[in-house]
C-alpha positions in Angstrom: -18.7 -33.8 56.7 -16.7 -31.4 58.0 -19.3 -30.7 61.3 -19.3 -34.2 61.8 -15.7 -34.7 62.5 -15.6 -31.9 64.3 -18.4 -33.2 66.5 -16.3 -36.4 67.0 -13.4 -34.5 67.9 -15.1 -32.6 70.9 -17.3 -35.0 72.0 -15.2 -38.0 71.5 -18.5 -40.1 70.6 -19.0 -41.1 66.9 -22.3 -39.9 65.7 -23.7 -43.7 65.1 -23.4 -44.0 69.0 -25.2 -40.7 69.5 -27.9 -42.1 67.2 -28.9 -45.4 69.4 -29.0 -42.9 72.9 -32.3 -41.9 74.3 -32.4 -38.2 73.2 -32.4 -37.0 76.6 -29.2 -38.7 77.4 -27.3 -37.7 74.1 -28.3 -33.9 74.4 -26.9 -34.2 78.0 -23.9 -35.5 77.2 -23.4 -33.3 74.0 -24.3 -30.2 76.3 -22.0 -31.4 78.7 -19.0 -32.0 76.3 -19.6 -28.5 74.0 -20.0 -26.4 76.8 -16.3 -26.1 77.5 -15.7 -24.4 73.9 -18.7 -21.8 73.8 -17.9 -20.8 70.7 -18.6 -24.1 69.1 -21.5 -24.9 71.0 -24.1 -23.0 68.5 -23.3 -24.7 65.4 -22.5 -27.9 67.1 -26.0 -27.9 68.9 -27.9 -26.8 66.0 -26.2 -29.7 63.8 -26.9 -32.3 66.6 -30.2 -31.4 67.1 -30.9 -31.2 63.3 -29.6 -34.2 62.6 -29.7 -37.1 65.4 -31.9 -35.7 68.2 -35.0 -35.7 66.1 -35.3 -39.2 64.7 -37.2 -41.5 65.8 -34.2 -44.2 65.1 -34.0 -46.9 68.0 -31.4 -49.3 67.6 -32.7 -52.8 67.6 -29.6 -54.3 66.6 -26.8 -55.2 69.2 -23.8 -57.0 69.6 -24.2 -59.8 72.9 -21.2 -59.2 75.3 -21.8 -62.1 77.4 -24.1 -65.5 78.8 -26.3 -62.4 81.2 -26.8 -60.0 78.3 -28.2 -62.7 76.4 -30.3 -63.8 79.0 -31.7 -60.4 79.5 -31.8 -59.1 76.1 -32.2 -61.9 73.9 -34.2 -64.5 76.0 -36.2 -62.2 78.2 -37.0 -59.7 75.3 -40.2 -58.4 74.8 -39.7 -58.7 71.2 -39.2 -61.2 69.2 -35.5 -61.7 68.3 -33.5 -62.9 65.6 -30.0 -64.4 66.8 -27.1 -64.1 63.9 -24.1 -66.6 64.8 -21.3 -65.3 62.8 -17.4 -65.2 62.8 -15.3 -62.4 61.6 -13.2 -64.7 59.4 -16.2 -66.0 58.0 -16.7 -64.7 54.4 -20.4 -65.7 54.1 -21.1 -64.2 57.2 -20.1 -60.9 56.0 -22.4 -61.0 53.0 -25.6 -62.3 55.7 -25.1 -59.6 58.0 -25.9 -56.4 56.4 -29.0 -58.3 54.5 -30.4 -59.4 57.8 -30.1 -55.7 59.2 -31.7 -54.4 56.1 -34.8 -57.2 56.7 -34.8 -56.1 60.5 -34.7 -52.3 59.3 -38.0 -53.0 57.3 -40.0 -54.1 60.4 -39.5 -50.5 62.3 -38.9 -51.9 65.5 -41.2 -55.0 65.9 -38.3 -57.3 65.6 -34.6 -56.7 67.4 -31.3 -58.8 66.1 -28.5 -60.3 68.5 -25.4 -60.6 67.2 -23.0 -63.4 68.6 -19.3 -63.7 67.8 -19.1 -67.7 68.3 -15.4 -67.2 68.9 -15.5 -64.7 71.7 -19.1 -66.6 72.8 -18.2 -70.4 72.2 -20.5 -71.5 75.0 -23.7 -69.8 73.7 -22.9 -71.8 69.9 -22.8 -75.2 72.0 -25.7 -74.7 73.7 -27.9 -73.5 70.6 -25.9 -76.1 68.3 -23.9 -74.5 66.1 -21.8 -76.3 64.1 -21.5 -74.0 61.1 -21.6 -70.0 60.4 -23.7 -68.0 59.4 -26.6 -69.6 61.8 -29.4 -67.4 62.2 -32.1 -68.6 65.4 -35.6 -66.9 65.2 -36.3 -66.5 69.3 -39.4 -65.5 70.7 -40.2 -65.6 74.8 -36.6 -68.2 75.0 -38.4 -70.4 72.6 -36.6 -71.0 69.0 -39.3 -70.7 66.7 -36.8 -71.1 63.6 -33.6 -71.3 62.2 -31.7 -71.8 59.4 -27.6 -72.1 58.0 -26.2 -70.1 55.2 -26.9 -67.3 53.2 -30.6 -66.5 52.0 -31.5 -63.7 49.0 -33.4 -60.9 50.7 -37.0 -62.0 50.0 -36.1 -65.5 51.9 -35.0 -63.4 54.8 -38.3 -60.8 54.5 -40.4 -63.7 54.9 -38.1 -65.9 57.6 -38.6 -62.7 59.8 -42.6 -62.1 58.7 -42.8 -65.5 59.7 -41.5 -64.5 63.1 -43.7 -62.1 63.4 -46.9 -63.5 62.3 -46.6 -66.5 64.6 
């Protein structure tokens, strides 16, 4: 614990960032960063590199900032994609969420979820036809393959995202 807010506090990066960089690109910056305080930069190294640098995690989870990035990563993805319309005042929504990142979890990578804020991203909800939260859109190639509205147990969502999948 103690290592890890001290790794915060020199790099200034919180270690669930450093965790969806290419390894390359986090060593660099964590060489970068440490190599002021020499001192530090064994035990902070060795912790990195222990830690984050040799998983094989790959974030396939994002938040969309705006009309391009959805374009590129949600419409144009090579994967399939599931697309979670939420709100933050939205209680249901915070109950869907971490169920549909567990479902994506189990997939290792074959599937990738976009998250959309329909307050910040009211233009996005009007053209997909949103008119209620949580909406979840199974995409694949720009096409909708499936949706639904509301909150499913975790076996509905296992086999809502097998189904995207498998088609």
């Amino acid at each position: 614990m103690a290592t890890r807010l001290l790794v915060r506090r020199i790099c200034g990066v919180s270690v669930k960032e450093f965790r969806c960089l290419p390894a390359i690109a986090a060593s660099s910056i964590s060489s970068l960063s440490l190599s002021s305080r020499p001192s530090l930069l064994t035990a902070s190294q060795s912790f990195l590199s222990r830690s984050l640098f040799l998983s094989s995690h790959r974030c396939v989870s994002f938040n969309v900032q705006d009309q391009d990035d959805f374009t590129e990563r949600v419409i144009n993805s090579a994967l399939p994609v599931l697309v979670d319309f939420h709100a933050q005042w939205c209680g249901p929504c915070k109950i869907l969420g971490p169920r549909l990142e567990k479902a994506i979890a189990k997939q290792k990578g074959r599937v990738a979820m976009a998250k959309v804020d329909i307050d910040e991203h009211t233009d996005l909800a009007i053209e997909y036809g949103v008119s209620a939260v949580p909406t979840v859109i199974a995409m694949r190639g720009g096409d909708i393959i499936d949706k639904f509205v509301g909150i499913k147990d975790e076996d509905q969502l296992d086999s809502f995202v097998n189904k995207l999948i498998g088609q």
